[in-house]
Structures are given as C-alpha cells and as structure tokens.
C-alpha positions in Angstrom: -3.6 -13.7 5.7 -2.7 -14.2 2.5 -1.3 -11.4 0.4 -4.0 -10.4 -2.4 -3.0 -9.9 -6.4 -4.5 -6.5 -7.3 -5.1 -5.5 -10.9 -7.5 -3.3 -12.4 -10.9 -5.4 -12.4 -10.2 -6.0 -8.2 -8.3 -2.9 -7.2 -11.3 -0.7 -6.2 -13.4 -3.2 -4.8 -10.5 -3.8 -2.1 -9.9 -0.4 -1.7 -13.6 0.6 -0.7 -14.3 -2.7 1.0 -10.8 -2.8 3.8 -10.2 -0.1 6.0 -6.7 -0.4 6.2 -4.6 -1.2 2.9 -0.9 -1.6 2.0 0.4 -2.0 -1.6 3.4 -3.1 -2.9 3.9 -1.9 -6.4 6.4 -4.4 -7.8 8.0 -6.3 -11.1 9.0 -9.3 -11.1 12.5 -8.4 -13.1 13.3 -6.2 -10.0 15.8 -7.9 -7.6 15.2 -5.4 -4.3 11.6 -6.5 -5.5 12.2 -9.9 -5.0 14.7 -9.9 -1.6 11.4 -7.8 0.0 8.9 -10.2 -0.9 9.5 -12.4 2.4 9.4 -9.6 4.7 5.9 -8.7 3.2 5.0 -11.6 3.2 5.7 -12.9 6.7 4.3 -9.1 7.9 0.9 -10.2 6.0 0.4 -13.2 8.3 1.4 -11.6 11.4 -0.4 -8.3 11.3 -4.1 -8.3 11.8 -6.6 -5.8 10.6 -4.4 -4.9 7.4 -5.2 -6.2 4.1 -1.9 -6.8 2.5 -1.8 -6.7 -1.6 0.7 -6.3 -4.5 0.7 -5.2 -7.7 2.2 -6.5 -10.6 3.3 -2.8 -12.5 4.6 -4.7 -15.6 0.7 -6.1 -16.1 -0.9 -3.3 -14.3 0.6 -0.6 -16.3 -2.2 2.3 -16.1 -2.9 1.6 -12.0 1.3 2.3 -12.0 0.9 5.4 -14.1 -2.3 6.5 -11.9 -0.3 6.7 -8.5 2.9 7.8 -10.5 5.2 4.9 -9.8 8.6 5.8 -10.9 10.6 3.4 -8.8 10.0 -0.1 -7.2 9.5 -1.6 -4.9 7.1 1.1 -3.9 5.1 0.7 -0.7 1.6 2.4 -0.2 -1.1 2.4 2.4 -4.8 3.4 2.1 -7.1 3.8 5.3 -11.0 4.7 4.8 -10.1 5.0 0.7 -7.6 7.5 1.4 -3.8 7.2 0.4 -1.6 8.3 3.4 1.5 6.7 2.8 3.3 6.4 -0.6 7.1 5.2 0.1 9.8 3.8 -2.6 12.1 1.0 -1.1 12.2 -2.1 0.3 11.0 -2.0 4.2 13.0 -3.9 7.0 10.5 -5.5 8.9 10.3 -3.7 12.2 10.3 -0.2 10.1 7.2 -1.8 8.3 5.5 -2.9 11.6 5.8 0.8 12.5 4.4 2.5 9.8 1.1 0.3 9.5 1.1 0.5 13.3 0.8 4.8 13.0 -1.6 4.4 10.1 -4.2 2.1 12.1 -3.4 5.3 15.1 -4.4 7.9 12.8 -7.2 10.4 13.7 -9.2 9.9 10.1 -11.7 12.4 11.2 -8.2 15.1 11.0 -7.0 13.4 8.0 -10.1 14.2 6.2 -10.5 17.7 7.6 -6.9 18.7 6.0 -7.9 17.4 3.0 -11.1 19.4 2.6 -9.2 22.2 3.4 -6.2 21.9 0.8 -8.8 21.5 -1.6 -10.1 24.5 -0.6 -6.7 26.6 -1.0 
C-alpha cells in the first residue's frame, strides 16, 4: 500500500474512515527523517490492515502544534479515532512490526473504558 500524504484538508477524513493508523510526523531537512523513510516505507507494503501516512510538519504546521510535536521523526498510531501511541525516533523495522502488531491486539472496548474514566477524575 502506498504511504498517504496527510495535511489538514485530508487528515480527518483518514482518521475517521481507517481503523488502524500510523503517522510519521516528518521534515524533509531532517536527516534521521530521511534514513527512516525506507523502513516505513517497505513496512507500508508488507503490513496489511494499517493505513500508513506522513506528515510533512514544515507545511503542516498547526496539525504539528495540535499533537505537540517537539521532535522528528515522530511516530504515531490511531485505532477506532483514538491516539494510542505517540513515539519520537526512527523505528528499526522489527520494533515497528511489533508495535502496530499490539495495537491491532488491543481490547478497544478497555481502551475506551479508561478513557471515560480519566475524564471522569
């Protein structure tokens, strides 16, 4: 699949409309930025039932400022519109095979629940 260029007229549409989501928050001055690009790449056509995008934070300033993006690359996964993973740094490949591998095992129903009741608190 091929990885998706998010800016603010698409980001929400691909949010609401993919259960599982991984970002990478990038620029394309940064050199870590660049040496990960492969791996995400590569991971994007051999994991199914992820929707892999990036974001370009020098264009996309305010969705950088909305998720507080201090440091790139950052890596970030949303399942059922919910952000469960927010990670600066480059990923070797088999660490980012693990970590969309325990989203997609999350229990969503539990996610939710603590949610509701940190909210509460």
């Amino acid at each position: 699949m091929a990885v998706l260029e998010l800016n603010k007229d698409n980001f929400d549409d691909t949010i609401q409309n993919n259960e599982l989501v991984i970002l990478d928050f990038w620029a394309p001055w940064c050199g870590p930025c660049k040496s990960f690009a492969p791996t995400y790449e590569a991971m994007s056509e051999k994991i199914d039932g992820v929707t892999f995008a990036k974001i370009n934070t020098e264009d996309e300033q305010d969705l950088a400022g909305k998720f507080q993006i201090r440091s790139i690359p950052t890596l970030m996964i949303f399942r059922d519109q919910i952000a469960i993973f927010s990670q600066p740094g480059a990923m070797a490949e088999a660490d980012l095979e693990n970590v969309l591998n325990k989203a997609k095992e999350l229990d969503m129903d539990v996610v939710r629940k603590e949610i509701e009741e940190q909210a509460k608190s």
